[in-house]
ChimeraX commands (.cxc) that place a marker at each C-alpha (Angstrom):
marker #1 position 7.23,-23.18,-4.56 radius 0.5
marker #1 position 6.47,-23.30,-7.97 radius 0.5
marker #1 position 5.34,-20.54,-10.31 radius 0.5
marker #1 position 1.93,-21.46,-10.77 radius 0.5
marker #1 position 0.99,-21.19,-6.97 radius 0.5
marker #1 position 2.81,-18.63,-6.19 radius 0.5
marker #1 position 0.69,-16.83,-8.77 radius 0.5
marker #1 position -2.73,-18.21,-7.25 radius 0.5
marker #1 position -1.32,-16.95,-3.44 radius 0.5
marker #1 position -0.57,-13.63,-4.91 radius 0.5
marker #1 position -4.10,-12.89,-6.14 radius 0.5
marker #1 position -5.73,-14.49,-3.21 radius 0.5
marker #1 position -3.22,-12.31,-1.01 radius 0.5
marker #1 position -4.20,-9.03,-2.97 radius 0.5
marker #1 position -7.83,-10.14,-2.73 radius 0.5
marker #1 position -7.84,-10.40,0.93 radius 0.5
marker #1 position -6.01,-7.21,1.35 radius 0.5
marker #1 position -8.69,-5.58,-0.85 radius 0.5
marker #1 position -11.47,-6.79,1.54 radius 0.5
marker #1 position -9.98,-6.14,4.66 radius 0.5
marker #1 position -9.76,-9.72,5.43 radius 0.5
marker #1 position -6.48,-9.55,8.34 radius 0.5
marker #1 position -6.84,-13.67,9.32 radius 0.5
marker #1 position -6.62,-14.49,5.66 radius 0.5
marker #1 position -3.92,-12.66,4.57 radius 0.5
marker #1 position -2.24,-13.33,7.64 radius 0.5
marker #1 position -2.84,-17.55,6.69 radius 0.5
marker #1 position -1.55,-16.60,2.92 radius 0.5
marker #1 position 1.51,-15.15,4.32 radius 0.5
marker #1 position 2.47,-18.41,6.38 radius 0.5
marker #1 position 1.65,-20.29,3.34 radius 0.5
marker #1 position 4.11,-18.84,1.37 radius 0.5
marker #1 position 2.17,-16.36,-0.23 radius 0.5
marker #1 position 4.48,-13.37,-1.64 radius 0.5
marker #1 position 3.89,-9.92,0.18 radius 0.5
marker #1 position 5.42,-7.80,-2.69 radius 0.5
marker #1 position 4.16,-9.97,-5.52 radius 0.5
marker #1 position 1.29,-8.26,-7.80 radius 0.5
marker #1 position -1.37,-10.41,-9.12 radius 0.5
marker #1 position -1.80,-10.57,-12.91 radius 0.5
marker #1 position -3.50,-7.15,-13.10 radius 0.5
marker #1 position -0.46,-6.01,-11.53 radius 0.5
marker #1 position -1.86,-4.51,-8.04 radius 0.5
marker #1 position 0.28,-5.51,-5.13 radius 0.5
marker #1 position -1.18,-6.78,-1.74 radius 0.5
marker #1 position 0.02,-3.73,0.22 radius 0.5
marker #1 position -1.33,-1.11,-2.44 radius 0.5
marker #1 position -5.25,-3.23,-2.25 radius 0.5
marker #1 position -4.61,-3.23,1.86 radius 0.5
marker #1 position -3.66,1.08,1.57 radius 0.5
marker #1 position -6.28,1.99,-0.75 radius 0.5
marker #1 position -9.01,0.42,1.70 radius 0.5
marker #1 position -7.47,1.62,4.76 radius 0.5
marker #1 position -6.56,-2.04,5.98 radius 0.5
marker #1 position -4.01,-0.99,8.24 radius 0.5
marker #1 position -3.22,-4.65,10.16 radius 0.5
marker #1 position -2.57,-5.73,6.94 radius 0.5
marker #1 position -0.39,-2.78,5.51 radius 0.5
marker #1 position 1.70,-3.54,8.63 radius 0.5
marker #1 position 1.97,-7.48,8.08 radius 0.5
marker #1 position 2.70,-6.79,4.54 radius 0.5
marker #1 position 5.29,-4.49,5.27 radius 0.5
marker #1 position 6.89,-7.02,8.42 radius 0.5
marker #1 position 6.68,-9.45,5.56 radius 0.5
marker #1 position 9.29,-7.56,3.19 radius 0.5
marker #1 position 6.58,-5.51,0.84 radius 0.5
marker #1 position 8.32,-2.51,0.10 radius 0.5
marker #1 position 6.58,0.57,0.75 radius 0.5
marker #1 position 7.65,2.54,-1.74 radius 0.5
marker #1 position 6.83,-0.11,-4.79 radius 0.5
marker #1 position 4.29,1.25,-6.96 radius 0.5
marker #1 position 1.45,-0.93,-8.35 radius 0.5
marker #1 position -0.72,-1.23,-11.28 radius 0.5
marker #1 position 0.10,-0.86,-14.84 radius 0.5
marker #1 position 1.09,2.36,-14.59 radius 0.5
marker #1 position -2.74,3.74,-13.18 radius 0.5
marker #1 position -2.62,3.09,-9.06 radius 0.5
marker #1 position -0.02,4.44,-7.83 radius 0.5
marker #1 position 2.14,4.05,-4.75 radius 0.5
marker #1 position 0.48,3.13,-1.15 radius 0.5
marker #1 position 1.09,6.23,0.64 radius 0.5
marker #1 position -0.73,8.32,-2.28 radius 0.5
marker #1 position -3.48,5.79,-2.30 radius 0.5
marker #1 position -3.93,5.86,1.45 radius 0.5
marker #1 position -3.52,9.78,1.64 radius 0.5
marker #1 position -6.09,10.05,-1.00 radius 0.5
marker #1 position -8.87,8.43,0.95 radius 0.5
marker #1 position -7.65,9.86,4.37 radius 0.5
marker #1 position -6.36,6.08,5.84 radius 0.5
marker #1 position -4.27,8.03,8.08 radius 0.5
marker #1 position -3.47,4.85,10.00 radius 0.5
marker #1 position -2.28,3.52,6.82 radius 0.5
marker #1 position -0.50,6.10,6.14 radius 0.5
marker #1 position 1.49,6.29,9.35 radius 0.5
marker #1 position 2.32,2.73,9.08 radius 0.5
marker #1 position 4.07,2.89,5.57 radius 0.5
marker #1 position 5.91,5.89,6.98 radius 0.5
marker #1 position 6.50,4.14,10.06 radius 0.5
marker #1 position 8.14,1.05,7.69 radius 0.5
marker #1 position 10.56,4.15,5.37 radius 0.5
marker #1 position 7.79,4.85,2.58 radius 0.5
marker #1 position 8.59,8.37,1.08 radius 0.5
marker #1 position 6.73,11.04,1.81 radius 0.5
marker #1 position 7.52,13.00,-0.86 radius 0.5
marker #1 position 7.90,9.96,-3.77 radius 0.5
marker #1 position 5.10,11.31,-6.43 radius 0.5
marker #1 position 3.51,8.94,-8.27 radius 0.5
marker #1 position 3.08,7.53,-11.67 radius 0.5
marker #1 position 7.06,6.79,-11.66 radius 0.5
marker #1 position 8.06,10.57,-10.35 radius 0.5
marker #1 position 5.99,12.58,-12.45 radius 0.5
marker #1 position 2.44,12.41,-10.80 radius 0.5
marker #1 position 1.14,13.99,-7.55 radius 0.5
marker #1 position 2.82,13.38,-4.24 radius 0.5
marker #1 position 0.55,11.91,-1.04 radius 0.5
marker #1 position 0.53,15.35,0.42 radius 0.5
marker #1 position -1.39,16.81,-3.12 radius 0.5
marker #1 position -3.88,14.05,-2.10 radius 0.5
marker #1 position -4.52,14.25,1.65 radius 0.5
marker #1 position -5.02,18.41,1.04 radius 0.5
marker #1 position -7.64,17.68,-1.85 radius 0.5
marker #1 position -9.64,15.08,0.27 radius 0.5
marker #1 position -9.06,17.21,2.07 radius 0.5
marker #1 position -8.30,15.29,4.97 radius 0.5
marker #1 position -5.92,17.26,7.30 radius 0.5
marker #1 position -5.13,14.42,9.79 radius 0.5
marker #1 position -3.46,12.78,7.41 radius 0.5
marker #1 position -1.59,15.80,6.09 radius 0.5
marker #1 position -0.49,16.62,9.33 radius 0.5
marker #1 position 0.74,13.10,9.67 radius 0.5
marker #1 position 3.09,13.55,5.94 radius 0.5
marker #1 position 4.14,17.17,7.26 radius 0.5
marker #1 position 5.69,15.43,10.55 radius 0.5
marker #1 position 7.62,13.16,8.49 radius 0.5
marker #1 position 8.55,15.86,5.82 radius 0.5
marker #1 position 6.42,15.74,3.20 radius 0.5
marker #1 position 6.02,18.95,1.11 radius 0.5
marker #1 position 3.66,19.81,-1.67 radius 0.5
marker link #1:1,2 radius 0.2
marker link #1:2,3 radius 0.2
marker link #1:3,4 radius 0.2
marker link #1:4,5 radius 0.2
marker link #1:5,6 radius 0.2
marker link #1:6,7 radius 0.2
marker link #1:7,8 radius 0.2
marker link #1:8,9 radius 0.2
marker link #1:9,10 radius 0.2
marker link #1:10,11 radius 0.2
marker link #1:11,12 radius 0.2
marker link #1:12,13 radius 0.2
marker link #1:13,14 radius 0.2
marker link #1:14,15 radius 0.2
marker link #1:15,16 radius 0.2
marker link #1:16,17 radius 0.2
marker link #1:17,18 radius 0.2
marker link #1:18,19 radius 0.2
marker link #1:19,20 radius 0.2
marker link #1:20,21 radius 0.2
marker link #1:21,22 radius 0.2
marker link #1:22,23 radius 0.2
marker link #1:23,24 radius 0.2
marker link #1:24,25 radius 0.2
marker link #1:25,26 radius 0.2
marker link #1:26,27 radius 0.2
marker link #1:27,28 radius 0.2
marker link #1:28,29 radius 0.2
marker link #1:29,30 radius 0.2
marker link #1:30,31 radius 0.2
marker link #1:31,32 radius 0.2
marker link #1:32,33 radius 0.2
marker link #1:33,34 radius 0.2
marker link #1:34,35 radius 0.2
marker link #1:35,36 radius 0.2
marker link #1:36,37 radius 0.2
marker link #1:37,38 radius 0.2
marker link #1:38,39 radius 0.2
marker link #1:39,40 radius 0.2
marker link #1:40,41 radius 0.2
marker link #1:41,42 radius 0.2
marker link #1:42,43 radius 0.2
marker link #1:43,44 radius 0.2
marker link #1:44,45 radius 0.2
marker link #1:45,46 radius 0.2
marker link #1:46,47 radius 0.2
marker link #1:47,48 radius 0.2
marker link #1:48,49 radius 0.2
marker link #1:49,50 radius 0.2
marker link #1:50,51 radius 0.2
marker link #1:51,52 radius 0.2
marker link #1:52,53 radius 0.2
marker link #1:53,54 radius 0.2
marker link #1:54,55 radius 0.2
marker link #1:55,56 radius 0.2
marker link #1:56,57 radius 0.2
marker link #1:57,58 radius 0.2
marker link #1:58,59 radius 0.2
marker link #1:59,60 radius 0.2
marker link #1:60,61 radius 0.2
marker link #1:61,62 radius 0.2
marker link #1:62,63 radius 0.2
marker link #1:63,64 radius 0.2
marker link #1:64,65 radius 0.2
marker link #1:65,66 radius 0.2
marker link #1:66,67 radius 0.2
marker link #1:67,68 radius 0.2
marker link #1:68,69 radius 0.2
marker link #1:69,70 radius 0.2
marker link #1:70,71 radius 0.2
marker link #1:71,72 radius 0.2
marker link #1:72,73 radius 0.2
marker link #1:73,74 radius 0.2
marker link #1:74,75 radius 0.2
marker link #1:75,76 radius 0.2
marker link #1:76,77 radius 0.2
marker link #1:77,78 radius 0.2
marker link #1:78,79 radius 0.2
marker link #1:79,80 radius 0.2
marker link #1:80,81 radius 0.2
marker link #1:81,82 radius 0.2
marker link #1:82,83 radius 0.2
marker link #1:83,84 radius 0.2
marker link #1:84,85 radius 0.2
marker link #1:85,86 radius 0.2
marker link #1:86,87 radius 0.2
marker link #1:87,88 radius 0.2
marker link #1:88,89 radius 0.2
marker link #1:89,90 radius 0.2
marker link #1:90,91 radius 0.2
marker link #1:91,92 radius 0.2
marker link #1:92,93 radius 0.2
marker link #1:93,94 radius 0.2
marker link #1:94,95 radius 0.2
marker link #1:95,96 radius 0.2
marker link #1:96,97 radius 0.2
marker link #1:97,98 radius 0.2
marker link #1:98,99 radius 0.2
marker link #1:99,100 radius 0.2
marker link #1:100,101 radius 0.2
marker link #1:101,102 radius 0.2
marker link #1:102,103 radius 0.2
marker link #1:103,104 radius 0.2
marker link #1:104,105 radius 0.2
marker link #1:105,106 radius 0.2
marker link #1:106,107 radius 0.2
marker link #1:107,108 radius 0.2
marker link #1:108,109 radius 0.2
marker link #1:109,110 radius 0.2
marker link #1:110,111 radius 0.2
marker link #1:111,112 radius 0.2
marker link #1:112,113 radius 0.2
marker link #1:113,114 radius 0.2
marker link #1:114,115 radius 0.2
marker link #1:115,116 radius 0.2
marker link #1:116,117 radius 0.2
marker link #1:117,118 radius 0.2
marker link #1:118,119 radius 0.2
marker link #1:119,120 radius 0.2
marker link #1:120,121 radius 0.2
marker link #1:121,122 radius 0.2
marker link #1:122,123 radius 0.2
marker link #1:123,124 radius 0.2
marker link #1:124,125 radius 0.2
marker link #1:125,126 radius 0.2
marker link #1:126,127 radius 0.2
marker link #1:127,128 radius 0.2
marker link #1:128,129 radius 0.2
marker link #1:129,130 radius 0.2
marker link #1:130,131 radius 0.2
marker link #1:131,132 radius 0.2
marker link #1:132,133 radius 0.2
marker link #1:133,134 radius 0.2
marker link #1:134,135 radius 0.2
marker link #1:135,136 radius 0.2
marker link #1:136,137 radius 0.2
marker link #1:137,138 radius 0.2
view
């Protein structure tokens, strides 16, 4: 596949993930689409499918090779599991830990807050109860 389209998958992949759109991202993946790839602004697919909660798709993402620990942006998102712990996608969250994310991995390349700090400030206890089982720690 050459560069160019792989470039116009990834963005259509990260937009779908953003909107929650499962079929389409699903059909993107077939086509060749990426799951790890960001798209120029440098958000990956499986950080725009945590952040909204889009759990089918964290878990395609994830069967598709994404790996759950990558973090996205340019330097101001994060990783998945802090994003979906912020917003209380506890689904999400269990997924990514289901697939070996981290639960203790801080953010912003070690030196930010780790998904526990966000599911307490939420505060959205499911979700921190779901980090504590699989050993995250403040």
């Amino acid at each position: 596949m050459n560069r160019r389209r792989q470039k116009k998958l990834s963005r259509r992949l990260v937009t779908a993930a953003r909107l929650g759109r499962t079929a389409e991202a699903g059909a993107l993946l077939r086509a060749g689409a990426p799951a790890g790839t960001p798209d120029p602004d440098g958000t990956t697919p499986l950080y725009a499918a945590a952040v909204h909660g889009a759990e089918d798709i964290v878990r395609r993402l994830l069967e598709a090779g994404a790996h759950p620990d990558a973090e996205s942006g340019h330097g101001d998102e994060g990783t998945p599991l802090c994003a979906a712990a912020c917003w209380g996608h506890t689904g999400a969250v269990r997924a990514l830990l289901a697939h070996g994310a981290d639960p203790n991995l801080r953010e912003d390349h070690g030196t930010g807050h780790t998904p526990l700090y966000w599911a307490l400030r939420g505060p959205h206890p499911e979700t921190a109860e779901a980090l504590r089982a699989a050993g995250a720690s403040h």
